[in-house]
C-alpha positions as CSV (number, residue, x, y, z in Angstrom):
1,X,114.5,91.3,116.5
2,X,112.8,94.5,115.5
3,X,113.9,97.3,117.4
4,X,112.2,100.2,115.6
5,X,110.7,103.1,117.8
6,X,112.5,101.9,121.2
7,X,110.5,98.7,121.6
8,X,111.8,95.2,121.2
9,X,109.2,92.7,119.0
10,X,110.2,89.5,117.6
11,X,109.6,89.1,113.7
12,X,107.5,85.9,112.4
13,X,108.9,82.2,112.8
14,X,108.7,79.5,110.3
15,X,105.3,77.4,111.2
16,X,103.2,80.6,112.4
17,X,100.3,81.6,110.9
18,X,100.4,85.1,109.1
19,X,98.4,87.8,110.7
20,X,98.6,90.2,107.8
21,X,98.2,89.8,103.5
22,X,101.7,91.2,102.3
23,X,105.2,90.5,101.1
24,X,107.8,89.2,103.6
25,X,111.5,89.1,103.8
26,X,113.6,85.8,105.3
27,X,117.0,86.5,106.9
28,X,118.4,85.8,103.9
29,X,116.9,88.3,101.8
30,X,114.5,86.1,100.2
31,X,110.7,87.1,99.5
32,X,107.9,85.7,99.0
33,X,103.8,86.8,99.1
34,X,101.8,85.6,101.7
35,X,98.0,85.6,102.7
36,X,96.4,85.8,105.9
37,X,96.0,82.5,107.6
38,X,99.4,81.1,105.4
39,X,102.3,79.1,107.1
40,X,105.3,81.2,107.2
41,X,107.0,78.3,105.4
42,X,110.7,77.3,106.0
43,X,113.5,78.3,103.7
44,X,115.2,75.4,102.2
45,X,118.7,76.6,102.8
46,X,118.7,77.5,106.6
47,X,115.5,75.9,107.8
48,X,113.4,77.4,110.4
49,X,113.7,81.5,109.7
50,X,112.4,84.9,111.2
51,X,110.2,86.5,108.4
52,X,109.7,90.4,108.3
53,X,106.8,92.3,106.7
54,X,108.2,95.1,104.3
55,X,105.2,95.2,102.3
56,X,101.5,95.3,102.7
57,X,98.9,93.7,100.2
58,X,95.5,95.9,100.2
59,X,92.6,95.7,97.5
60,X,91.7,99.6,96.8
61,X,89.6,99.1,93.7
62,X,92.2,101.4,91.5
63,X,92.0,101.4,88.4
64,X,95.5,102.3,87.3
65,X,94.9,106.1,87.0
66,X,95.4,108.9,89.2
67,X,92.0,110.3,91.2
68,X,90.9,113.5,89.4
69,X,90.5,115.3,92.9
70,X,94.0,114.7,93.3
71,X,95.4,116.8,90.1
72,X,96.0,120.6,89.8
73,X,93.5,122.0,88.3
74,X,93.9,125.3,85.7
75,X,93.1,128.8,87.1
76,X,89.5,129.1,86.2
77,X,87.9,132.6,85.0
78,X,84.9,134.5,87.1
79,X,82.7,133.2,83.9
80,X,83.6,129.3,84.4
81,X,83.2,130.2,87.9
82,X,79.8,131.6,87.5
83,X,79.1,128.8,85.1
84,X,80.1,126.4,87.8
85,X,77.7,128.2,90.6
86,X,76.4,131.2,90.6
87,X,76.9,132.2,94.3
88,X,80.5,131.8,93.2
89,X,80.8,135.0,91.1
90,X,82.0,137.5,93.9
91,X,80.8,140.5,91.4
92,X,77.0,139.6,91.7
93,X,76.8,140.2,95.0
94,X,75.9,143.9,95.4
95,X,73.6,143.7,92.3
């Protein structure tokens, strides 16, 4: 039973369909990836098992590197930022 955040919810049988794409975890600590509309399958030591989601499977389009928006970027001189937009330039304004 999953007893996170002080409500009681009972993990994934053997035989039910799986709700969410992801990676699940057996009782026994065994793991396997799973697609929506899968069988939680049984494992073939103990039979029918409880599986729990630890992690889910999402298609972001990534391409392996980090987003430029999300890196520091260099301290950038009133020229660049003039260069960059005029309106920028805090000088320029009581000319």
């Amino acid at each position: 039973m999953n007893e996170q955040l002080g409500h009681n919810q009972m993990d994934p049988m053997s035989g039910e369909p799986v709700e969410v794409d992801g990676v699940y975890k057996n009782e026994i600590g065994r793991e396997e990836h799973l697609k929506r509309n899968d069988v939680f399958p049984a494992d073939p030591s103990i039979g029918t098992t409880e599986w729990e989601l630890i992690q889910l499977d999402f298609d972001n389009h990534h391409e392996g590197k980090t987003d430029e928006r999300l890196t520091p970027k260099k301290e950038i001189t009133q020229h660049e930022a003039h260069l960059q937009h005029p309106r920028r330039h805090p000088d320029d304004v009581d000319k």
